[in-house]
Backbone as a ProteinNet text record, in pm:
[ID]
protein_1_A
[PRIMARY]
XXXXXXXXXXXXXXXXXXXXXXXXXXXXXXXXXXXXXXXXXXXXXXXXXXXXXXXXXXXXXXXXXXXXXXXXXXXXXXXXXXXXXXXXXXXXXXXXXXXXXXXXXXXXXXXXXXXXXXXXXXXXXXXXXXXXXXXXXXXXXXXXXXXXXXXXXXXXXXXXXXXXXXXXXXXXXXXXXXXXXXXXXXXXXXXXXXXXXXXXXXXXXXXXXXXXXXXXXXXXXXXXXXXXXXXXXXXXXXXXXXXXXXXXXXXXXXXXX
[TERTIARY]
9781.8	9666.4	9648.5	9661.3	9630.5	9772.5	9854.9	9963.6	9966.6	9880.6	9891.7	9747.3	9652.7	9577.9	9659.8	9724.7	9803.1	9905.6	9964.7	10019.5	9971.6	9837.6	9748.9	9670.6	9675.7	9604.8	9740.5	9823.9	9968.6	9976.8	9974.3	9990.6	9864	9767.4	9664.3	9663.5	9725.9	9751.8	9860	9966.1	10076.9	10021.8	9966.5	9903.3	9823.3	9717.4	9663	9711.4	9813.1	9900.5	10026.4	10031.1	10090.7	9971.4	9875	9802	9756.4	9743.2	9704.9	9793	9898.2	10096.2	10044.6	10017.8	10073.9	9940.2	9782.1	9698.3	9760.5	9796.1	9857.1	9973.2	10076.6	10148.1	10123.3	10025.4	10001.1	9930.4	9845.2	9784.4	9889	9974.5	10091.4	10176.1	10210.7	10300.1	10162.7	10072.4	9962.4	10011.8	10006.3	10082.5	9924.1	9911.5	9783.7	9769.2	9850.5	9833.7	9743.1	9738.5	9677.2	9533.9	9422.8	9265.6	9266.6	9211.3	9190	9018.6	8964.1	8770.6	8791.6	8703	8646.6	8504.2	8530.6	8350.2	8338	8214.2	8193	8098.7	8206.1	8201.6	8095.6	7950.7	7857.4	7725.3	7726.6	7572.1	7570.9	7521	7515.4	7343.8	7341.9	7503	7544.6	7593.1	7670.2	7841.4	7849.3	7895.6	7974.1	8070.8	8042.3	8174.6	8199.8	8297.1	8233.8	8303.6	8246.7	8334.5	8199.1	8275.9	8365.8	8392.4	8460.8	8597.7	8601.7	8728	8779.5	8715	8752.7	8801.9	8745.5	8765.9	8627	8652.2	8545	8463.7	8349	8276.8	8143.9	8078.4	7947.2	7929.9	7823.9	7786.1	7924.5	7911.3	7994.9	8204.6	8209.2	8296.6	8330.1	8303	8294.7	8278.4	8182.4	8232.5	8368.5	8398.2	8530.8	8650.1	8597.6	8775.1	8711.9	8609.8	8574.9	8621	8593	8644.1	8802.2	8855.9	9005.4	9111.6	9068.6	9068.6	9109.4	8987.2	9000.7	9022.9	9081.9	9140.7	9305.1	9337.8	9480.3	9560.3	9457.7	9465.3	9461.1	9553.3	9552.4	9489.2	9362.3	9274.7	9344.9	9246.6	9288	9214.7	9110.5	8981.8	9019.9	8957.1	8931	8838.1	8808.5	8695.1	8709.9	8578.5	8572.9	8427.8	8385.3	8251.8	8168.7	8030.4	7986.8	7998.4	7975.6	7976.9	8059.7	8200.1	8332.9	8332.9	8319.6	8312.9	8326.4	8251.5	8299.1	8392.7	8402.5	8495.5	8679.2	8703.5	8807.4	8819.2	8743.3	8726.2	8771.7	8712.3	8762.2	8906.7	8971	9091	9228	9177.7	9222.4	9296.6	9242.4	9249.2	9187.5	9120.6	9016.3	9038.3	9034.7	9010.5	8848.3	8780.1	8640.1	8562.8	8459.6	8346.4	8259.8	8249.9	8175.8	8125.9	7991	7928.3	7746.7	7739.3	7577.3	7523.9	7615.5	7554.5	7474	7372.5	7286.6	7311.3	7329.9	7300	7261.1	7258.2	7158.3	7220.6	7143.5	7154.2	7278.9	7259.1	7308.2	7466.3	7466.7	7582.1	7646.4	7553	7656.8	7763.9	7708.8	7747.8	7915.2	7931.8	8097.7	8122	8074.9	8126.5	8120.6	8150	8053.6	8045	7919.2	7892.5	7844.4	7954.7	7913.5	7775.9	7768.2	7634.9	7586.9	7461.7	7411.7	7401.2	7465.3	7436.4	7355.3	7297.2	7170	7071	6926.5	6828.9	6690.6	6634.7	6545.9	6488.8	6583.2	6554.4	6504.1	6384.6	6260.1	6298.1	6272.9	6240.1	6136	6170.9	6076.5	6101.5	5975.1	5969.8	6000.8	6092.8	6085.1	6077.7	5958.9	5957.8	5921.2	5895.1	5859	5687.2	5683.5	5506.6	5420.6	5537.9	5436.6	5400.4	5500.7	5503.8	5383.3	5454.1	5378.1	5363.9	5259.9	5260.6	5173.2	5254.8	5171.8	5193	5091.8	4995.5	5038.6	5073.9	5089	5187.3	5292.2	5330.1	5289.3	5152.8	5055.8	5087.4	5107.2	5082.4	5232.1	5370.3	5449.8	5465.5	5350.6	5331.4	5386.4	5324.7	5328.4	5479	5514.1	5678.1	5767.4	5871	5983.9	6099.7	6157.4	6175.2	6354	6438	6582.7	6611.4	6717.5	6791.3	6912.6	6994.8	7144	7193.1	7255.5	7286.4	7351.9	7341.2	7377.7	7353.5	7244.7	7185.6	7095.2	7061.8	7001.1	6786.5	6824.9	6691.7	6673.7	6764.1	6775.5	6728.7	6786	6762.6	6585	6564.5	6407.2	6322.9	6350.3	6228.8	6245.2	6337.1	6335.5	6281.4	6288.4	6239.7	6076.2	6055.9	5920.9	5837.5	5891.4	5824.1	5850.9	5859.4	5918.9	5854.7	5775.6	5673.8	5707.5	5742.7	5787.8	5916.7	5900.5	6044.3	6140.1	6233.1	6378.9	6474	6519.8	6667.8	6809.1	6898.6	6948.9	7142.1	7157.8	7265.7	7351.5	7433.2	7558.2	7567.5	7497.5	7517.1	7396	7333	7244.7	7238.4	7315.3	7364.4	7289	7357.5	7283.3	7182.2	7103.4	6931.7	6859.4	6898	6850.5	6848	6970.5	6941.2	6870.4	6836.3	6754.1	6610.9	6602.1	6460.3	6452.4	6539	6527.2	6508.7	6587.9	6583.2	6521.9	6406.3	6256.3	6358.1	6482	6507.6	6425.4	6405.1	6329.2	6196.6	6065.3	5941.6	5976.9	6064.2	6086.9	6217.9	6238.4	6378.4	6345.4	6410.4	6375.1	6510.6	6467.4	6605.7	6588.8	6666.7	6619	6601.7	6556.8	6454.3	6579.6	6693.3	6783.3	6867.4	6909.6	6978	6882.9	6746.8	6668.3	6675.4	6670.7	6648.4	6763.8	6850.6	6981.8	7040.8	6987.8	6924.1	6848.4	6745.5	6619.1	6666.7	6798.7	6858.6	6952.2	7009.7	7066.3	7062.7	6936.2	6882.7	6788.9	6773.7	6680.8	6533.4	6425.1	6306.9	6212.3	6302.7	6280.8	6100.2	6083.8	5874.4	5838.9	5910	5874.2	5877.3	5955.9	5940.6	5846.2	5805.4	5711.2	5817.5	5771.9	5820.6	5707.7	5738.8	5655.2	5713.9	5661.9	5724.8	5654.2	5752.5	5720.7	5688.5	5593.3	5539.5	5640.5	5647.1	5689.7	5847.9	5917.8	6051.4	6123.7	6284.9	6401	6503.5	6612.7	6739.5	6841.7	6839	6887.2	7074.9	7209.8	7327.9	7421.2	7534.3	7624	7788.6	7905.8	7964.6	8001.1	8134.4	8162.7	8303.2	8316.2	8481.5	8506.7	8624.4	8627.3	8587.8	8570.5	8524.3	8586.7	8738.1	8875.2	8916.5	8852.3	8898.6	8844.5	8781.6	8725.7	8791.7	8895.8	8989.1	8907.4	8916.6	8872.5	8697.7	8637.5	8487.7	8500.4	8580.1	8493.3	8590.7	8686.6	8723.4	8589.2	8548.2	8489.5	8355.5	8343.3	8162	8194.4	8334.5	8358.3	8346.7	8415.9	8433.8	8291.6	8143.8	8034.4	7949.4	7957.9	7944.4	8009.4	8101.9	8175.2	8135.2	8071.9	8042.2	7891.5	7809.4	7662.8	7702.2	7767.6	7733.3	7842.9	7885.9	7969.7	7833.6	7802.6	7688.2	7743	7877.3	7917.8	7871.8	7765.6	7719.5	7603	7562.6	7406.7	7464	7576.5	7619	7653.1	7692.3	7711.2	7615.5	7524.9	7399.3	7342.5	7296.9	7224.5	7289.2	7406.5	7525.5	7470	7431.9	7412.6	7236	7170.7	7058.6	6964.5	7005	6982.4	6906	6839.8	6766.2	6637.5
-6167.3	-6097.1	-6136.3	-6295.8	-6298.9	-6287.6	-6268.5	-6205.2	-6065.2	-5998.5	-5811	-5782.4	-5923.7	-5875.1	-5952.1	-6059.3	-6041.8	-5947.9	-5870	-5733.8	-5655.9	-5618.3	-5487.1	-5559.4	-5667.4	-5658.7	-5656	-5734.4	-5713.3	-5544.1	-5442.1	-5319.4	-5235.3	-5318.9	-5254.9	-5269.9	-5410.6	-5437.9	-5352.3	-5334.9	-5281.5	-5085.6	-5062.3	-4900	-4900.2	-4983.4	-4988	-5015.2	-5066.6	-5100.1	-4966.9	-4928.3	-4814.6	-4684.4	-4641.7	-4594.3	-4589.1	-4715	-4762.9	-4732.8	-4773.3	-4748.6	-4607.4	-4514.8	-4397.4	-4314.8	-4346.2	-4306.5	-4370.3	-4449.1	-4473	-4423.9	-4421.6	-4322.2	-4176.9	-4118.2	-3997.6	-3983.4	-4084.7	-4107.1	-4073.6	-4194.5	-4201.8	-4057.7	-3990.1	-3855.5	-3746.8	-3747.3	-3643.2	-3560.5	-3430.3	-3351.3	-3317.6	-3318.8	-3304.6	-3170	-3120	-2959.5	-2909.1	-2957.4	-2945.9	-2999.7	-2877.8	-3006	-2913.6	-3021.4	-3008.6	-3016.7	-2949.1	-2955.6	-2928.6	-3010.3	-3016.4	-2976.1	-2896.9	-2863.6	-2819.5	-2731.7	-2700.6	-2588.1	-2469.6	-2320.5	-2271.6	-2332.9	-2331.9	-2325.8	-2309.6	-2343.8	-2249.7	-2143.4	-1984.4	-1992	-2015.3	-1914.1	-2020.7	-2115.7	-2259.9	-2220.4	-2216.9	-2201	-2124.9	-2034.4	-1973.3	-1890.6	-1834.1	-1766.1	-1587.2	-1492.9	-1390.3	-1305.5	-1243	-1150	-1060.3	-987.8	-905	-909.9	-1015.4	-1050.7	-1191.9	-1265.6	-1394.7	-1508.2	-1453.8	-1613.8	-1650.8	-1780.3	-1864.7	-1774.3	-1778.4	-1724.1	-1838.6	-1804.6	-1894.9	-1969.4	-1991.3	-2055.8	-2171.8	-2277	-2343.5	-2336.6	-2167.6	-2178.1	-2092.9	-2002.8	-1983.3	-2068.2	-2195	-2283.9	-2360.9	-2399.2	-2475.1	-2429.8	-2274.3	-2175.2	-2105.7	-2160.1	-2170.1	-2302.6	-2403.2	-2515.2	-2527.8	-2544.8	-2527.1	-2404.4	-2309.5	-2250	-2290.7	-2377.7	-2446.1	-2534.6	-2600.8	-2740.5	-2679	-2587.3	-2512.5	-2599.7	-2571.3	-2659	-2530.2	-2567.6	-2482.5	-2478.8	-2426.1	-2439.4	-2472.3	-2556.6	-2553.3	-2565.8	-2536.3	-2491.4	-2581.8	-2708.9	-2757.5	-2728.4	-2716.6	-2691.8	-2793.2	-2841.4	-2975	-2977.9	-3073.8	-3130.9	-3173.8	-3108.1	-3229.5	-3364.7	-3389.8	-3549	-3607.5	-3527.4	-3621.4	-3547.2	-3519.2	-3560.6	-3633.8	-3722	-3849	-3943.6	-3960.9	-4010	-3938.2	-3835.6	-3708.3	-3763.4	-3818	-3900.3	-4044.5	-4073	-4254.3	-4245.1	-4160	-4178.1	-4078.5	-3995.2	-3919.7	-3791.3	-3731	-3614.9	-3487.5	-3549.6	-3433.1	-3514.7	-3412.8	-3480.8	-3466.3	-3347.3	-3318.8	-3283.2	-3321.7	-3228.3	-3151.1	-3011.8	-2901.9	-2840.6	-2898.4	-2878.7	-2845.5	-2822.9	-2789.1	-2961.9	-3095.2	-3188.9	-3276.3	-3322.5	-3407.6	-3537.8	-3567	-3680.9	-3803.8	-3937.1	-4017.5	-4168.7	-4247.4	-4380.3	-4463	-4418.9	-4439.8	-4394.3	-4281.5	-4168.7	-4264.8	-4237	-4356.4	-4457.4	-4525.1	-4628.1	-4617.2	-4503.5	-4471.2	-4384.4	-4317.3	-4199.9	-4182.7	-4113.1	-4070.7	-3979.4	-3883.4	-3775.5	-3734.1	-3587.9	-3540.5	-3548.8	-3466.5	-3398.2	-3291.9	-3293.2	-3196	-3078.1	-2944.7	-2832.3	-2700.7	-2778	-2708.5	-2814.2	-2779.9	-2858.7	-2800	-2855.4	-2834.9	-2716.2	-2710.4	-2575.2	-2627.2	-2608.8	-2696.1	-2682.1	-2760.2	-2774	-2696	-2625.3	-2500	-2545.2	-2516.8	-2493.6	-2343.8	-2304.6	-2172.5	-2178.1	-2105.7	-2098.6	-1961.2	-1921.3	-1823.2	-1765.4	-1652.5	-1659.4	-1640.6	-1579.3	-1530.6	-1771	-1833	-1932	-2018.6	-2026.9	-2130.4	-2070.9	-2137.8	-2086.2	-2202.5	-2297	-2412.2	-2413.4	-2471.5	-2524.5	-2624.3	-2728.3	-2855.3	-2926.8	-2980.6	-3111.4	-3173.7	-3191.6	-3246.3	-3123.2	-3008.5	-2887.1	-2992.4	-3024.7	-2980.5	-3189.4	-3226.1	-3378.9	-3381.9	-3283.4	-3292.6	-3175.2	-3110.3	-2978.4	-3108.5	-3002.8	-2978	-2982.6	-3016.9	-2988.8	-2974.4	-2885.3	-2885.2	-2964	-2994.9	-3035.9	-3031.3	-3016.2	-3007.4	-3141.9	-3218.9	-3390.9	-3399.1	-3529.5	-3574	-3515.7	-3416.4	-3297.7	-3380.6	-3318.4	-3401.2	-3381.3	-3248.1	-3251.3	-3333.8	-3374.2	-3525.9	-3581.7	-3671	-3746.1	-3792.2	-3685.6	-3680.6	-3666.2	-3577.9	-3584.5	-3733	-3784.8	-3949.3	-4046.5	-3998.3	-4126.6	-4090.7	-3981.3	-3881.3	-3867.7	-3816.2	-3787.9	-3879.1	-3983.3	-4061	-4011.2	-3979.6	-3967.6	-3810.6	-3709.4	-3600	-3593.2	-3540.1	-3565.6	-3425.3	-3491	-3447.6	-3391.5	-3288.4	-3283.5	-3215.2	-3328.8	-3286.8	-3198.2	-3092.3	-3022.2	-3025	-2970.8	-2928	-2877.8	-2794.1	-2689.8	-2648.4	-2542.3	-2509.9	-2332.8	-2309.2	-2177.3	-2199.8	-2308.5	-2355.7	-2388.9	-2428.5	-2460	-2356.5	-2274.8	-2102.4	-2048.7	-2093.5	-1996	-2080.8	-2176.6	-2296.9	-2235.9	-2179.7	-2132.2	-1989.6	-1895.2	-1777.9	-1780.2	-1900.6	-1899.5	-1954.7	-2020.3	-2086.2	-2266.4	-2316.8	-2438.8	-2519.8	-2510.9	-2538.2	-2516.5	-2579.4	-2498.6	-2538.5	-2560.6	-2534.6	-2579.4	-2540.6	-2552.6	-2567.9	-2721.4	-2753.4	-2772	-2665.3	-2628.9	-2604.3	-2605.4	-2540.6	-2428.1	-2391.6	-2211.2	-2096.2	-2133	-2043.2	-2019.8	-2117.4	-2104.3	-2017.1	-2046	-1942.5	-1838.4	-1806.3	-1677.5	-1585.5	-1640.4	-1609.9	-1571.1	-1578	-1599.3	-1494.3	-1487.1	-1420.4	-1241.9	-1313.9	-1148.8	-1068.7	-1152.7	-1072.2	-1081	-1074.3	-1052.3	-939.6	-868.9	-758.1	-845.4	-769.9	-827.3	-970.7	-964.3	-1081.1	-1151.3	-981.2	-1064	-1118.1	-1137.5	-1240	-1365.1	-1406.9	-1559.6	-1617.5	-1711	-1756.2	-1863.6	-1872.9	-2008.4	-2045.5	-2214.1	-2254.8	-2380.7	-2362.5	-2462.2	-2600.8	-2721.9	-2860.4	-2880	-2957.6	-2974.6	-3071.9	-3082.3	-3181.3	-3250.2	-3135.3	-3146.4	-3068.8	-3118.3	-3051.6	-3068.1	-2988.1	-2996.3	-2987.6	-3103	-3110.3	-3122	-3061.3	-3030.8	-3091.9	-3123.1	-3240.6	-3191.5	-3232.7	-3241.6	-3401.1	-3457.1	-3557.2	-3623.3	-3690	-3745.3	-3869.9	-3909.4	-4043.5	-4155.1	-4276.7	-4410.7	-4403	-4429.1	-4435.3	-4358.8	-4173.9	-4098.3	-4061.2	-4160.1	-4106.8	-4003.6	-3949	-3904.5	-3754.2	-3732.6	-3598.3	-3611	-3679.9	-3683	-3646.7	-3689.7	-3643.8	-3526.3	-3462.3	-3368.1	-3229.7	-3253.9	-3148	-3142.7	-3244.5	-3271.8	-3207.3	-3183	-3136	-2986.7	-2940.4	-2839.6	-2751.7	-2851.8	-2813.3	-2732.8	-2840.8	-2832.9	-2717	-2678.9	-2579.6	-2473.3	-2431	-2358.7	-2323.4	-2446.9	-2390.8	-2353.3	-2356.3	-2365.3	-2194.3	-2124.6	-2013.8	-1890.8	-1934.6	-1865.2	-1830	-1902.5	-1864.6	-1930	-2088.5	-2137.6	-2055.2	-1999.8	-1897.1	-1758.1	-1719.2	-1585.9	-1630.4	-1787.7	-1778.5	-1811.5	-1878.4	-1879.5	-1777.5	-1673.7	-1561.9	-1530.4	-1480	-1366.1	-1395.1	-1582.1	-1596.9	-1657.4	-1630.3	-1612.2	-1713.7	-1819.7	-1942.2	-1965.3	-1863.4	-1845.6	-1797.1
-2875.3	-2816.6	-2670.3	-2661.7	-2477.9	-2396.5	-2438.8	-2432.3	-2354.3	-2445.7	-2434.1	-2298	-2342.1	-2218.5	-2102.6	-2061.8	-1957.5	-1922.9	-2010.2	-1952.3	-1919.1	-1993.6	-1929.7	-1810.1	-1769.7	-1673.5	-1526.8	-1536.1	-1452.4	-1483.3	-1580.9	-1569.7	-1466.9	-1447.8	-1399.4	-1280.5	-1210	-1042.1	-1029.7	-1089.6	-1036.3	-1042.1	-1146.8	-1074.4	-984.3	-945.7	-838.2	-747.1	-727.7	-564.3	-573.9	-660.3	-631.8	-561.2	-626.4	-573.1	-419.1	-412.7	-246.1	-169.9	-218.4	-147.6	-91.3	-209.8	-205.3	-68.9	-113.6	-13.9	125.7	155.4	243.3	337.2	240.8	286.5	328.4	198.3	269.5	400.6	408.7	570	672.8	665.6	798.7	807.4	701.4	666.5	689.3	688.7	683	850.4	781	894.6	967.4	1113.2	1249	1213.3	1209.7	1252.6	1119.1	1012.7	884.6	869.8	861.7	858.4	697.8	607.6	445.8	444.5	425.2	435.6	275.5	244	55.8	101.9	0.3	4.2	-198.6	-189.1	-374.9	-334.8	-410.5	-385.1	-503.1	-522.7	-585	-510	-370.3	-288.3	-137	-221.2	-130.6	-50.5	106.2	170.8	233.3	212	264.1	269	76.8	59.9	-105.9	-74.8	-255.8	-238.2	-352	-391.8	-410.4	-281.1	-317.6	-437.1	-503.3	-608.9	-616	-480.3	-466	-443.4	-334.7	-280.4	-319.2	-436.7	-451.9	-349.5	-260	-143.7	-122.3	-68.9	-31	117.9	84.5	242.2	238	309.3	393.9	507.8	565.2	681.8	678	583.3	638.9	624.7	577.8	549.3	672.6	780.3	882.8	1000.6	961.2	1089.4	1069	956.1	996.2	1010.6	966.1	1001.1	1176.6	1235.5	1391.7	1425.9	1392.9	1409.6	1421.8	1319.8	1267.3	1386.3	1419.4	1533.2	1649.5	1691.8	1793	1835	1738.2	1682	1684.8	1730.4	1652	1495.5	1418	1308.6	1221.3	1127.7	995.7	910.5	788	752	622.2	495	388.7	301.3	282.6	163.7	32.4	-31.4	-113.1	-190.2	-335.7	-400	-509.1	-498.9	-548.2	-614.5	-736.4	-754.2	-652.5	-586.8	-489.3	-484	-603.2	-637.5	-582.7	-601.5	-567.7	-420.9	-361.4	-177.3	-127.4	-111.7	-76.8	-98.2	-228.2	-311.6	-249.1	-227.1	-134.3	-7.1	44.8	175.2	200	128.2	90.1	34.6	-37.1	-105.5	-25.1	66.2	162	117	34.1	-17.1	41.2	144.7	207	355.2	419.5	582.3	607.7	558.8	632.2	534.7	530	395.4	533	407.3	453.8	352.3	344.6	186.5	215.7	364.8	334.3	306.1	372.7	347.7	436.2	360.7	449.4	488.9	631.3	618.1	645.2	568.6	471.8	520.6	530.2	579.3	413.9	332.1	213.4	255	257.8	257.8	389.4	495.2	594	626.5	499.7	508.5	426.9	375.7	366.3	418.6	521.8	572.6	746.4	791.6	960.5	928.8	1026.4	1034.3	1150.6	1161.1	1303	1355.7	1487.4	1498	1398	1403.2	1347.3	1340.1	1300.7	1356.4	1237.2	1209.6	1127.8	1117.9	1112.4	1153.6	1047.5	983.9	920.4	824.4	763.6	601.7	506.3	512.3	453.4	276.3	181.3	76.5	-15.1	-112.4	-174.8	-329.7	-411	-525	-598.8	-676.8	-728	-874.1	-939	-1092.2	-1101	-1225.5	-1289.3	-1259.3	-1201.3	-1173.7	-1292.4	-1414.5	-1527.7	-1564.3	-1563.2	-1634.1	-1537.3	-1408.2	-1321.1	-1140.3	-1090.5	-964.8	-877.2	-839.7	-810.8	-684.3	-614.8	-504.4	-456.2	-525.6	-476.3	-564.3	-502.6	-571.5	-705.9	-725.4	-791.4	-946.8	-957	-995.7	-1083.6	-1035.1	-1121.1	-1227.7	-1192.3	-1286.9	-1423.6	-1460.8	-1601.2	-1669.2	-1587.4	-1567.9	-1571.5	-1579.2	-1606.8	-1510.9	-1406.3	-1242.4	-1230.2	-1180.6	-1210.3	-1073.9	-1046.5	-887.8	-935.7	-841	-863.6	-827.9	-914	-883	-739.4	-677	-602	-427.5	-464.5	-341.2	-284.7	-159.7	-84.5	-128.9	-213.9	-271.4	-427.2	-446.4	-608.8	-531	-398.2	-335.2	-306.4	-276.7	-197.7	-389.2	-422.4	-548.6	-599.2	-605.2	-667.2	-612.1	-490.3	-406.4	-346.3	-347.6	-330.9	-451.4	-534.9	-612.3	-757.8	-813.8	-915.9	-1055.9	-1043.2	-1148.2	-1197.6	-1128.7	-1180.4	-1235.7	-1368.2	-1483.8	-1435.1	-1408.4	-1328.9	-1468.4	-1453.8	-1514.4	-1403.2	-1409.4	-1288.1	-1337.3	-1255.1	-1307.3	-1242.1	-1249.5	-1152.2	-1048.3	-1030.6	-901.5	-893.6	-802.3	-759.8	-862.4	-923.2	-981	-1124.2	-1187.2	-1307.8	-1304.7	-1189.6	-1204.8	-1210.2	-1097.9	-1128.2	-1201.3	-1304.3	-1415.5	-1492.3	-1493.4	-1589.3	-1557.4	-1481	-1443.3	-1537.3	-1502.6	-1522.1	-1676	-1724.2	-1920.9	-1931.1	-1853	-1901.8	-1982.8	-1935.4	-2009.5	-1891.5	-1761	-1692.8	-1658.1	-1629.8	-1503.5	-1346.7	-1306.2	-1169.2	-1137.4	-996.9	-940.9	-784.1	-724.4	-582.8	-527.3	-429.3	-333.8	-218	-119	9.9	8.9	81.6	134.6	101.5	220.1	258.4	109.4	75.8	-109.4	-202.4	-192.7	-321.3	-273.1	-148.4	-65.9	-109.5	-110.8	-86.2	-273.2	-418.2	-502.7	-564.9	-492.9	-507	-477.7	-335	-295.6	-392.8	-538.4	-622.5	-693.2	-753.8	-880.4	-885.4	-996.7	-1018.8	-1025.5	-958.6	-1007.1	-968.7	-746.7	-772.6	-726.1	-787.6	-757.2	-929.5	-955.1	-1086	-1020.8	-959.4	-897.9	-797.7	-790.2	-734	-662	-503.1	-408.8	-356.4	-337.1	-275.5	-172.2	-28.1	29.6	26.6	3.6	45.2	101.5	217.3	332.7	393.7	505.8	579.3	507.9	447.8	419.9	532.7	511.7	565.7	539.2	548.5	492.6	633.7	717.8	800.3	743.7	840.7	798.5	877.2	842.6	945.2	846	939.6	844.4	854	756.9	656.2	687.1	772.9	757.6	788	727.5	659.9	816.8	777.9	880.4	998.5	924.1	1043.3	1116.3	1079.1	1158.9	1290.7	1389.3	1506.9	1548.3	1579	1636.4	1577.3	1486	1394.2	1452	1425.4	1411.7	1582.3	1674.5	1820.1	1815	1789.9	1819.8	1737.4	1608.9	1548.2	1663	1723.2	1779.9	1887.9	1999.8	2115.5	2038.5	1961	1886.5	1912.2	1831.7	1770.8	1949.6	2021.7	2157	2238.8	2234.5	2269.9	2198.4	2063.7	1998.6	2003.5	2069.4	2095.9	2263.1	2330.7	2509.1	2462.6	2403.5	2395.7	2309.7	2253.8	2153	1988.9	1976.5	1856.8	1750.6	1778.3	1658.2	1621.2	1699.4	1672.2	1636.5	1636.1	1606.8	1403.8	1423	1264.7	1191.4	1239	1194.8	1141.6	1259.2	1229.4	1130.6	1131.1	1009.8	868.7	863.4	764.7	697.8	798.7	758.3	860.6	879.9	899.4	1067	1094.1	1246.4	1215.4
[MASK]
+++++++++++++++++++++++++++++++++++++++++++++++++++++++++++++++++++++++++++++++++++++++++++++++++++++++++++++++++++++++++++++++++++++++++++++++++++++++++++++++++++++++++++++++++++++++++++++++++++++++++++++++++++++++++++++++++++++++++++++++++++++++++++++++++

């Protein structure tokens, strides 16, 4: 027996130093001309999969094929769990996240993040008006409340609000509908996502929104510690894209002015 756990544990250094070997290597072999952005094709109009044409579209899937552009960099669309974002970063599977993400003194501390180029899309409650239609914060104490894990609105109701009972999902797609099938009494998201929501569905004066006070869903993108090289090129990029008018041309397109 202590036998078999000294092999499994010698079996467990030797896959892990292979692993490392191998993120490594792909670092040094990682072809320039190639930028890989992970993002999660679940959080419209950021980002999503349209029905028609099955590719990825949204705000941020338009800036980094603007970016990538001007980077003379080849684009390469990852779709991934939010969750694992970061995680794509640290292990170098992703060069850039472009996910509609916020960010967070937490998040920091494994990541950099550009400048900012979205700035305050305030925080909204959306439920059912036949079910609920609350006023205040205070209104959803005793509810039911959806968030999509690891969002920058989990973030804030936990640390904001502790006392309101959370069930947290996958995506921002499944909370909506957690609303619409009453498994929820509310759903907290940013403005521009319910809006965006609210625009394709039949009926959408059944729903009731309500905004958070003194919230925002400020936007950045995500790339790994070591890559200065990437992080000031996307920020010259971002800069070049507000002094031209093309970050406000993608903005508007997509709602976000």
């Amino acid at each position: 027996m202590k036998m078999q756990k000294i092999m499994l544990i010698l079996f467990s250094c030797v896959l892990l130093a292979a692993v490392l070997y191998q993120f490594k290597f792909d670092k040094q072999h990682k072809d320039d001309a190639i930028l890989v952005v992970g993002t999660s094709l679940d959080y419209p109009p950021y980002e999503f999969i349209d029905h028609q044409t099955q590719q990825p579209v949204g705000l941020d899937i338009d800036m980094v094929s603007e970016i990538a552009a001007r980077l003379n960099k080849t684009l390469i669309i990852k779709n991934m769990p939010f969750t694992s974002l970061i995680f794509g970063l640290l292990t170098g599977s992703i060069d850039m996240i472009a996910a509609g993400i916020s960010p967070t003194e937490r998040r920091a501390k494994l990541v950099s993040f550009s400048d900012q180029y979205l700035k305050g899309q305030p925080f909204v409650v959306l439920t059912k008006t036949v079910h609920l239609q609350p006023n205040s914060m205070q209104d959803l104490q005793d509810k039911v409340v959806a968030v999509s894990t690891g969002y920058i609105m989990d973030l804030y109701m936990s640390k904001e609000h502790p006392s309101i009972e959370l069930i947290r999902l996958k995506s921002p797609a499944e909370c909506f509908m957690a609303v619409q099938t009453g498994m929820v009494d509310a759903f907290v998201s940013g403005s521009n996502t319910v809006a965006t929501f609210l625009q394709h569905i039949q009926n959408p004066e059944n729903f009731s929104v309500m905004q958070i006070p003194d919230t925002g869903e400020p936007c950045s993108f995500a790339v790994a510690k070591n890559n200065k090289k990437l992080l000031e090129q996307i920020n010259q990029a971002l800069m070049a894209m507000t002094a031209d008018g093309m970050l406000e041309k993608i903005k508007e397109k997509w709602g976000f002015l």
